[in-house]
C-alpha positions as semicolon CSV with decimal commas, in nm:
position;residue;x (nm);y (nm);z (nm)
1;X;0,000;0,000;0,000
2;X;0,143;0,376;-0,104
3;X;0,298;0,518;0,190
4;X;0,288;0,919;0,220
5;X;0,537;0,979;0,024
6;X;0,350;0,846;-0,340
7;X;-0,011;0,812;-0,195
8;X;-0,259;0,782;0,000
9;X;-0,578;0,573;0,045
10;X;-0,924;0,604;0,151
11;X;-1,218;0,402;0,116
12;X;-1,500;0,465;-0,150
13;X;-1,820;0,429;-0,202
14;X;-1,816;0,059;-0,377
15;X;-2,161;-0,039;-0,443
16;X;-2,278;-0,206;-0,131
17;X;-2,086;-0,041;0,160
18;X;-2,373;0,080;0,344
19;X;-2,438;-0,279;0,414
20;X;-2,082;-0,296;0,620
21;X;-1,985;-0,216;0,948
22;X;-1,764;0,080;1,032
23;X;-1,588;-0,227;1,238
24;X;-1,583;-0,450;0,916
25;X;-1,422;-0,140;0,699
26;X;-1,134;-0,091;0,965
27;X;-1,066;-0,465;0,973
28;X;-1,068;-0,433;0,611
29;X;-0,801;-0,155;0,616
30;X;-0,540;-0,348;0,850
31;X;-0,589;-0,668;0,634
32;X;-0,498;-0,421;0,339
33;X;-0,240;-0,255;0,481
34;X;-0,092;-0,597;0,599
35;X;-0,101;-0,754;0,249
36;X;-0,002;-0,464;0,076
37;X;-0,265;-0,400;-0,138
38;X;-0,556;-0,098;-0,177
39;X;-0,872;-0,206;0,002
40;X;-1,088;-0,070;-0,234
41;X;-0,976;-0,333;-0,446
42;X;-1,069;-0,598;-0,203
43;X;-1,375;-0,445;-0,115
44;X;-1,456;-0,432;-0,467
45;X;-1,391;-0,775;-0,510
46;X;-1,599;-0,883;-0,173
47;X;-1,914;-0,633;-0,354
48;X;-1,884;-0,826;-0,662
49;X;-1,867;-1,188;-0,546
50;X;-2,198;-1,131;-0,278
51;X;-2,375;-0,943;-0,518
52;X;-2,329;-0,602;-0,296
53;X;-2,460;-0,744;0,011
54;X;-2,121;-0,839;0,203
55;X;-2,311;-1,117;0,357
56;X;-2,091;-1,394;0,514
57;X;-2,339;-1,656;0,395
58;X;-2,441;-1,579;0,082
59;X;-2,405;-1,842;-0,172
60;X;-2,424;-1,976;-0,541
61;X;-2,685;-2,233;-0,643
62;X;-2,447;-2,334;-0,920
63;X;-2,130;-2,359;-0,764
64;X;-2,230;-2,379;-0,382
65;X;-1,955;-2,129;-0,294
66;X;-2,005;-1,930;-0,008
67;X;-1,939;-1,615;0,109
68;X;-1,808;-1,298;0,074
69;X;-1,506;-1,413;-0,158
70;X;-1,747;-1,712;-0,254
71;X;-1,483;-2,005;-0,051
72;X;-1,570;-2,331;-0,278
73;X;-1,519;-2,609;-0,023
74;X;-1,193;-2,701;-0,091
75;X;-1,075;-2,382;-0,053
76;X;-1,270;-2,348;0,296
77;X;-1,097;-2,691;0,371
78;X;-0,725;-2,568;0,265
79;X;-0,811;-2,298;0,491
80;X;-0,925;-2,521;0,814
81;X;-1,266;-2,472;0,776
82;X;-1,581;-2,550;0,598
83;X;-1,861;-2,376;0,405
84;X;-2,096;-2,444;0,673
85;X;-1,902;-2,315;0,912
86;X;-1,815;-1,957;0,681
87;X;-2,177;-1,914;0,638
88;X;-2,249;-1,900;1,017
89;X;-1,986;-1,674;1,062
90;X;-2,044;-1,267;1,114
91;X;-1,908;-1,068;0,816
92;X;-1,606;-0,965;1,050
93;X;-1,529;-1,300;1,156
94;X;-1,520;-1,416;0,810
95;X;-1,272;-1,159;0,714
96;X;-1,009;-1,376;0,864
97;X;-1,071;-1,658;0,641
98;X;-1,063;-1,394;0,339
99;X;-0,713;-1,263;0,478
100;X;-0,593;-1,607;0,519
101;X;-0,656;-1,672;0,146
102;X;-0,513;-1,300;0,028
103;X;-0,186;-1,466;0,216
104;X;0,020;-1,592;0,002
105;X;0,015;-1,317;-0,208
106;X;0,130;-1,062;-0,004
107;X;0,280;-0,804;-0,183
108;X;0,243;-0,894;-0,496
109;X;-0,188;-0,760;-0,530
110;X;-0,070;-0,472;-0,752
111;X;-0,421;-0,394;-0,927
112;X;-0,750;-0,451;-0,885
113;X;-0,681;-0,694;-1,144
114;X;-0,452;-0,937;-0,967
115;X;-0,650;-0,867;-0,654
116;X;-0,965;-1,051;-0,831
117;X;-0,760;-1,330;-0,964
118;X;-0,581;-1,442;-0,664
119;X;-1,003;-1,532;-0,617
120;X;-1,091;-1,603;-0,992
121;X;-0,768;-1,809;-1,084
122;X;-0,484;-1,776;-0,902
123;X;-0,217;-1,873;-1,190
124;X;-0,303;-1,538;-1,353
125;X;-0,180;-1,324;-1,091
126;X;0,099;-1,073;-1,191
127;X;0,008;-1,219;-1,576
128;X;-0,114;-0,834;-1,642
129;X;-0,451;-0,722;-1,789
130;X;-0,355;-0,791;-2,185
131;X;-0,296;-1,193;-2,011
132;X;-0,558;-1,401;-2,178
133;X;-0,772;-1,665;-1,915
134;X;-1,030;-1,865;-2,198
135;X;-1,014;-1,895;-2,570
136;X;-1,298;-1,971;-2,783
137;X;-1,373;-2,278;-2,867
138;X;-1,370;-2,424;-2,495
139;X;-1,592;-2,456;-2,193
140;X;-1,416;-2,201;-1,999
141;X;-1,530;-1,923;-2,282
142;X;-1,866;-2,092;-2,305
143;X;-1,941;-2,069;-1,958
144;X;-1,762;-1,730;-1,903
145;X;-1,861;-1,582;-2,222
146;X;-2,041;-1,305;-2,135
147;X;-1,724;-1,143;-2,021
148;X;-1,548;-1,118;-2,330
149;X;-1,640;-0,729;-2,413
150;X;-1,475;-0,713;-2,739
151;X;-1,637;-1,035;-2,842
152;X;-1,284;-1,140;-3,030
153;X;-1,336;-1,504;-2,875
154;X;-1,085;-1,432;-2,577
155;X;-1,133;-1,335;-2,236
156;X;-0,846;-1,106;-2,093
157;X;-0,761;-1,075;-1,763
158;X;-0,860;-0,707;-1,777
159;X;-1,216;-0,774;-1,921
160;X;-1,295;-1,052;-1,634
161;X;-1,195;-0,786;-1,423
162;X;-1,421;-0,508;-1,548
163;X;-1,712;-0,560;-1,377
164;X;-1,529;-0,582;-1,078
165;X;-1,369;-0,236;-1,147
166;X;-1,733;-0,099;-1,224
167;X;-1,821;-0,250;-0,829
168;X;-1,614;0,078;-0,707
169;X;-1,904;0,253;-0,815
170;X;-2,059;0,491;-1,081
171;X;-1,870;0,819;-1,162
172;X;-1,706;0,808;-0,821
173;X;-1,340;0,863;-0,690
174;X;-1,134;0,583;-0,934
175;X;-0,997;0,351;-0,674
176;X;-0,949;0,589;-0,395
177;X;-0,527;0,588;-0,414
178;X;-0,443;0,958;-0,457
179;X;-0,155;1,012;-0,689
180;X;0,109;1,277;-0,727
181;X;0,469;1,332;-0,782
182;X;0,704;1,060;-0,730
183;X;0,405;0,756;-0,665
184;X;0,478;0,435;-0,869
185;X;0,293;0,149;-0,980
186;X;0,011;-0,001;-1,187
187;X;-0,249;0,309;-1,094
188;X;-0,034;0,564;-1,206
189;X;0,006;0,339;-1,545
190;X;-0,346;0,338;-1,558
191;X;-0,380;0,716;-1,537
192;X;-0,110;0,793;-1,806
193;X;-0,277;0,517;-2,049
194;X;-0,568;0,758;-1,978
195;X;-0,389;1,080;-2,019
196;X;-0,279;0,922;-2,391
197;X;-0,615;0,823;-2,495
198;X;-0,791;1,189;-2,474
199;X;-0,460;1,359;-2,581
200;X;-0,252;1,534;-2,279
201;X;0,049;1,271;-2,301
202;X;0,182;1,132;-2,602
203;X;0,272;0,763;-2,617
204;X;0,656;0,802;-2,672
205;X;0,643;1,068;-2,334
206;X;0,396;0,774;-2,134
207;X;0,700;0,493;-2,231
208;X;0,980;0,737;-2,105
209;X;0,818;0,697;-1,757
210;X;0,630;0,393;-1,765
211;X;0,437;0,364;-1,427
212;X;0,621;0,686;-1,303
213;X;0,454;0,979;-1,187
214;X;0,710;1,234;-1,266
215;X;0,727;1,563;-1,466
216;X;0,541;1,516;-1,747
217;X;0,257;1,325;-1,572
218;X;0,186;1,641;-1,376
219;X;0,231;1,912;-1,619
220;X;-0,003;1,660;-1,863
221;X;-0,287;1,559;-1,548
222;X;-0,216;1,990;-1,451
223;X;-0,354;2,043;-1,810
224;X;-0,635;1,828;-1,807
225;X;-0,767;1,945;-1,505
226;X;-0,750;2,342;-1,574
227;X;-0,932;2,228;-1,926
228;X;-1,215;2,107;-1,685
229;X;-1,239;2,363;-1,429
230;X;-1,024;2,170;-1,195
231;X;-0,770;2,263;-0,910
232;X;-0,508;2,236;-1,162
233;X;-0,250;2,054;-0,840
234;X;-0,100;1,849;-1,058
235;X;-0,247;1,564;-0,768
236;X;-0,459;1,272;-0,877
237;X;-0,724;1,356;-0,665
238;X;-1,097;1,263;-0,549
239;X;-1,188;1,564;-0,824
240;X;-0,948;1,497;-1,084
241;X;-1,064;1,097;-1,012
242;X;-1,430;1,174;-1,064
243;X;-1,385;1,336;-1,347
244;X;-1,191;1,072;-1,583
245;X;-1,422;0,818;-1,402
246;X;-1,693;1,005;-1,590
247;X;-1,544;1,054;-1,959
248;X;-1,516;0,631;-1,910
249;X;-1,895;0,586;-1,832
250;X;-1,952;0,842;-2,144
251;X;-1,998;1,236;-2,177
252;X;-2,379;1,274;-2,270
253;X;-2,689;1,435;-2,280
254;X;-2,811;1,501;-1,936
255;X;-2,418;1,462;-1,801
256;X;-2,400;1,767;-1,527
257;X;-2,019;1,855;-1,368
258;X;-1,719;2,009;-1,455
259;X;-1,632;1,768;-1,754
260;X;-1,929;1,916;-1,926
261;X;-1,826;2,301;-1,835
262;X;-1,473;2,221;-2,039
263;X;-1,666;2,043;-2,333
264;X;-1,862;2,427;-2,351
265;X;-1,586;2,623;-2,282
266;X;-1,434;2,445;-2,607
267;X;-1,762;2,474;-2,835
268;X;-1,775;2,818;-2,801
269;X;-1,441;2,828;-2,899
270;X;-1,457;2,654;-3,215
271;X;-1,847;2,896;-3,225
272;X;-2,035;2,598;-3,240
273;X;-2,195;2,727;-2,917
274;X;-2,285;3,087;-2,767
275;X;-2,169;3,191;-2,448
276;X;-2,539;3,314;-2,390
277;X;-2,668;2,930;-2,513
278;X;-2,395;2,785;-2,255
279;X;-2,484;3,038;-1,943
280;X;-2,896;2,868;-1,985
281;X;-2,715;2,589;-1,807
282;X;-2,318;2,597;-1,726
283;X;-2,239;2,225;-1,658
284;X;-2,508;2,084;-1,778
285;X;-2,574;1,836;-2,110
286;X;-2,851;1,957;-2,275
287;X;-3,055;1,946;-2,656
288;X;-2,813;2,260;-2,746
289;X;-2,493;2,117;-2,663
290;X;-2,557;1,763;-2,779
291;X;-2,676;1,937;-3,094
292;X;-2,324;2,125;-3,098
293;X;-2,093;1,798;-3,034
294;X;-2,307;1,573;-3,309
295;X;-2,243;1,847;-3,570
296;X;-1,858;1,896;-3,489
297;X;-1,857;1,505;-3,463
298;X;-2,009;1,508;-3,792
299;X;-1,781;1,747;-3,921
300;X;-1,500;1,568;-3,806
301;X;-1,578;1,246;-3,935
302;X;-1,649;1,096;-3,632
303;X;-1,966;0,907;-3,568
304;X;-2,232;1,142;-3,417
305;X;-2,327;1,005;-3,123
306;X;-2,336;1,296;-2,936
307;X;-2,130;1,128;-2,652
308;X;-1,776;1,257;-2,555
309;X;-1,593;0,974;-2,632
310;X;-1,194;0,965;-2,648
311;X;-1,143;1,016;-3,015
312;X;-1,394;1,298;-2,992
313;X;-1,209;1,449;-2,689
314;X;-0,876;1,467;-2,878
315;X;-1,001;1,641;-3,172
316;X;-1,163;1,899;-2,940
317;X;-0,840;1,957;-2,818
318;X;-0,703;2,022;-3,152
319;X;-0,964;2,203;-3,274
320;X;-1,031;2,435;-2,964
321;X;-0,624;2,559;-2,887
322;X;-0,700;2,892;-2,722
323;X;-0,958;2,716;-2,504
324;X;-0,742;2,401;-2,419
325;X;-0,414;2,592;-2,380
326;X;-0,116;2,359;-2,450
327;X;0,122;2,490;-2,214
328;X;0,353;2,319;-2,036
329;X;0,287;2,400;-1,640
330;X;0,631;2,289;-1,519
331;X;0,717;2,574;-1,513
332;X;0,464;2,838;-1,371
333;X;0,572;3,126;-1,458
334;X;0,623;3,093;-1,823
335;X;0,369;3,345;-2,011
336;X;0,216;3,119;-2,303
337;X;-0,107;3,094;-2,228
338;X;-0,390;3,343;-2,394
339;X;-0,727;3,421;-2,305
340;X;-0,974;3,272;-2,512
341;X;-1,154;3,557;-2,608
342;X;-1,460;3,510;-2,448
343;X;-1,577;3,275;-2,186
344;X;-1,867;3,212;-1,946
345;X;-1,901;3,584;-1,738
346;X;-1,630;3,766;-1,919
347;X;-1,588;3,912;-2,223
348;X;-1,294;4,127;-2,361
349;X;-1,211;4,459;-2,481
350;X;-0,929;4,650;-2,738
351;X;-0,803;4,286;-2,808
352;X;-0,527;4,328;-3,063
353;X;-0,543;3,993;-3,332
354;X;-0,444;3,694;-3,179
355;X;-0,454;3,824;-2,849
356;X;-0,147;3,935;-2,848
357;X;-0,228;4,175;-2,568
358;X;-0,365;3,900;-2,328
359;X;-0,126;3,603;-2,271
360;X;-0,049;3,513;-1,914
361;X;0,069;3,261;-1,674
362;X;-0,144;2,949;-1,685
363;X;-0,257;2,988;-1,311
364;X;-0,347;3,372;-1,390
365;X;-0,527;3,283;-1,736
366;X;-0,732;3,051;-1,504
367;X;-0,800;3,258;-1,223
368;X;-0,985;3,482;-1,461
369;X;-1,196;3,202;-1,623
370;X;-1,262;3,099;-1,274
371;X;-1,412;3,517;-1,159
372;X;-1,629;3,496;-1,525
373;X;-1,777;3,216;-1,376
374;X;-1,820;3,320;-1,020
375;X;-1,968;3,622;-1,184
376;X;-2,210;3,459;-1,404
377;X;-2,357;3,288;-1,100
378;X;-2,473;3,628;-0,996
379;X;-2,486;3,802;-1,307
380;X;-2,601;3,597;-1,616
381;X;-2,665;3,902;-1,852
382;X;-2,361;4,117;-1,699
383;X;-2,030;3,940;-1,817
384;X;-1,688;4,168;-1,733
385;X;-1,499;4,270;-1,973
386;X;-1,114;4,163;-1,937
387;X;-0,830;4,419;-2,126
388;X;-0,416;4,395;-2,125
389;X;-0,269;4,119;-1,925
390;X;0,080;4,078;-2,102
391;X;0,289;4,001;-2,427
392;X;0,366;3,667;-2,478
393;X;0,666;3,563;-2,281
394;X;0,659;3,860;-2,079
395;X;0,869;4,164;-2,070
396;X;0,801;4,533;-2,176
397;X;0,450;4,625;-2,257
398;X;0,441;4,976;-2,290
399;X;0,263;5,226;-2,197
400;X;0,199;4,990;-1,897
401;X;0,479;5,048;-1,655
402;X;0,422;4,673;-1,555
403;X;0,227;4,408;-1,710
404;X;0,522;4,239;-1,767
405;X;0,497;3,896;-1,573
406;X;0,152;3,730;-1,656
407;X;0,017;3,828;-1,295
408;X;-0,128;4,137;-1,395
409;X;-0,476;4,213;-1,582
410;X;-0,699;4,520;-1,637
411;X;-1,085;4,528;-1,591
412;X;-1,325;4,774;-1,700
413;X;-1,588;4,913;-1,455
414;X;-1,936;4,816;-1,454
415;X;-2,206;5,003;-1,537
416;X;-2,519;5,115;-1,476
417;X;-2,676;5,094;-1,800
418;X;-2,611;4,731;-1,826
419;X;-2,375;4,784;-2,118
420;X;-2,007;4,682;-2,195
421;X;-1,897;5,022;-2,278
422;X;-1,626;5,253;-2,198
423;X;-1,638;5,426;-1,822
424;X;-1,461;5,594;-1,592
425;X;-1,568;5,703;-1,224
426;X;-1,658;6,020;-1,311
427;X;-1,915;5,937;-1,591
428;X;-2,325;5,906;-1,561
429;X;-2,289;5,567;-1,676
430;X;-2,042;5,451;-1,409
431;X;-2,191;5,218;-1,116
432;X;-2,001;5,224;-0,818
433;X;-2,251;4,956;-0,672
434;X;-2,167;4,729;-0,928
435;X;-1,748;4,757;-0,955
436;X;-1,751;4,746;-0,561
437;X;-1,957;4,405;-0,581
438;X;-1,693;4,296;-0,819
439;X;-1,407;4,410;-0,637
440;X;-1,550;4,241;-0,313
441;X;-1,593;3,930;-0,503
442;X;-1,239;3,968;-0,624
443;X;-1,089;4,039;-0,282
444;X;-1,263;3,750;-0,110
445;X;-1,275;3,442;-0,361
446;X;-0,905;3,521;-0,560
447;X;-0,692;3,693;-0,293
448;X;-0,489;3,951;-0,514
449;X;-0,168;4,121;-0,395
450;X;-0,313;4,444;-0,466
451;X;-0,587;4,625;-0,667
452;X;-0,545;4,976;-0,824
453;X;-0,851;5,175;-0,930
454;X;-0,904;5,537;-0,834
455;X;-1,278;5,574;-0,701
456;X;-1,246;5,760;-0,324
457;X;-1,518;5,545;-0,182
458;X;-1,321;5,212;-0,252
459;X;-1,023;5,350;-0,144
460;X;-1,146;5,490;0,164
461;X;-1,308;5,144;0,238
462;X;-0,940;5,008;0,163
463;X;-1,068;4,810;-0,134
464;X;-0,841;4,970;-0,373
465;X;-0,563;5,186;-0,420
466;X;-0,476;5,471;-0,576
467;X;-0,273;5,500;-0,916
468;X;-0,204;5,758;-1,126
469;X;-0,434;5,691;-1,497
470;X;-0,649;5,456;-1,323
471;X;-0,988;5,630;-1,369
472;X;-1,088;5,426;-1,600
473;X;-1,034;5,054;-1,511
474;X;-0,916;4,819;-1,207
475;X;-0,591;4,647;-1,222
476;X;-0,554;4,324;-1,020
477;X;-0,227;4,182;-0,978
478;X;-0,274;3,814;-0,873
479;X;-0,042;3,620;-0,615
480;X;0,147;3,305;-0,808
């Protein structure tokens, strides 16, 4: 089991676990930790083989196994025991009998894979997923067949395995391990493999670190989640866990969460969506974005299914740059990374072609996506309107005596007409009400280093400060 230094584990939600013991889940946790091996894979395996119900007795008509690993009686017997006596055992009690079989394969329970075999068929532990179990013709396929997925007349030991994986439960937290820099092993294999698939790691950059969470696992996982409104932590979290546990199960009409918010953020960037048509429902799958992803599907010459599928996901990402930003977050204060030009609660203003005026540092391009949303939530009809932030790469951006680092961006005041239009805070259109909502919301959800903009009430409150030619708009530096 990862020790603190390349994980940690919790249990999750497997389907069934409200019908355990808080006693039975810590017995479960010292078994784990004593064999080496995530308990959520063992639990998994326990919810699969009773059929969710963790009942020390239950048993198969076919096969009269029994239990919550399902002991066939000479397994029970090998273990100095019987089936009769298992079934009158409480759940906890029985738990020794399931350690006692787990056993001999201490420290070798990698995956949830070789977790279900050392139940399933022991000689295919450590064989890997690709390792095949039953071949067509023979009565092992026939009487297994229903778990060959790809129906090519094998069964892998990754596809008898699947519905054991699905056991950990329905767009949930993955297997509860939480990755980050430095953790090793079949997990973090799993999670590159993923990272290939929908386009954030190429396969050449997955085999240079194999199973490795190092540099280029973070930068690629910091990427995805920042695409998908993510704490981009570069830490394979609960969050960032839920949300590839999602794009598996499928993308689709009536999909809610985060996931959905990126697919949007990249429609309107390709303008096969409004930001008015996404702010009717932020995060949420309706008719108008499944309309959107069928036609770009279409035109893409994918099949339209209207589901978010991997292939689908990858040609988003080419297809939607200034929305999926490429850059490489190793290092955080390079200043690649433009604003898309307009986004859910913001809009922008004297944007030279390109954007050439409004690159900045990943975590500052975010940060504004982030107060456009925070916005929107109280303000559908009222987006803010973003100017300069800085050249790419940084450096001298006159006549802006800074503006030079990414950190920095320029907002225009609200007003009171409703309109995006030019103000300053001595003109009839100019709402104080409004830009000192905005600063507040600034101030207490982004913690900037400072805030210039010129109005004597929001000074005197100590909201802002003063600085000379800022009349007309606020200028936020942000903390990185």
């Amino acid at each position: 089991m990862p020790d603190n230094e390349s994980g940690t584990i919790t249990l999750v939600n497997v389907i069934g676990i409200e019908n355990v013991s808080q006693g039975f889940k810590d017995k479960v946790m010292l078994i784990a930790a004593d064999l080496g091996v995530n308990p959520n894979f063992l639990m998994a395996v326990m919810s699969f083989e009773t059929g969710g119900r963790f009942s020390p007795s239950v048993k198969n008509p076919a096969s009269n196994a029994v239990g919550l690993i399902q002991f066939m009686r000479p397994t029970a017997l090998g273990l100095g025991t019987t089936p009769q006596a298992l079934a009158e055992m409480t759940a906890e009690a029985q738990l020794d009998f399931v350690a006692k079989h787990f056993k001999p394969f201490k420290g070798r329970l990698k995956t949830l894979e070789d977790t279900y075999m050392a139940v399933l068929l022991p000689a295919a532990v450590g064989k890997g997923s690709d390792h095949v179990l039953f071949k067509k013709p023979s009565l092992q396929y026939k009487q297994n067949s229903g778990l060959d997925i790809n129906k090519d007349g094998q069964i892998t030991v990754g596809e008898a395995a699947d519905k054991v994986r699905a056991r950990l439960g329905a767009v949930n937290v993955g297997t509860g391990e939480i990755l980050r820099r430095r953790s090793e092993g079949a997990e973090v294999e799993r999670l590159q493999e993923e990272l290939v698939d929908i386009g954030y790691l190429t396969r050449a950059q997955k085999q240079s670190g194999a199973g490795k969470f190092g540099p280029l696992t973070e930068a690629a996982l910091k990427n995805f989640q920042r695409d998908n409104h993510l704490d981009a932590n570069g830490t394979y979290d609960e969050a960032a866990q839920a949300a590839f546990r999602q794009l598996s199960e499928g993308v689709k009409i009536n999909s809610r969460g985060n996931v959905v918010r990126g697919l949007q953020d990249r429609l309107i960037a390709i303008g096969s969506m409004t930001v008015a048509q996404v702010m009717s429902g932020p995060g949420t799958f309706g008719p108008r974005t499944d309309a959107a992803l069928r036609a770009f599907q279409r035109n893409h010459g994918i099949e339209p299914t209207g589901v978010l599928t991997d292939e689908t996901y990858q040609a988003l990402l080419l297809a939607a740059p200034t929305a999926v930003p490429k850059t490489d977050l190793l290092d955080g204060t390079s200043i690649e990374t433009v604003l898309p030009e307009r986004g859910l609660g913001y809009i922008t203003y004297n944007r030279e072609p390109g954007g050439r005026d409004q690159f900045g540092r990943a975590s500052t391009i975010r940060t504004v996506e982030r107060l456009g949303e925070a916005w929107a939530s109280k303000h559908s009809t009222l987006p803010i309107a973003i100017g300069d932030i800085s050249r790419r790469g940084g450096g001298p951006f006159p006549p802006h005596k800074t503006h030079t680092d990414g950190c920095d961006i320029d907002i225009r005041p609200l007003t009171n007409n409703g309109i995006n239009e030019p103000t300053n805070i001595g003109a009839t259109n100019y709402s104080h009400a409004r830009t000192r909502e905005l600063i507040l919301l600034i101030k207490e959800k982004f913690t900037p280093e400072v805030i210039f903009f010129n109005d004597p009430l929001t000074i005197k409150e100590g909201l802002t400060r003063h600085a000379g030619g800022h009349h007309n708009h606020l200028h936020i530096r942000f903390t990185n």
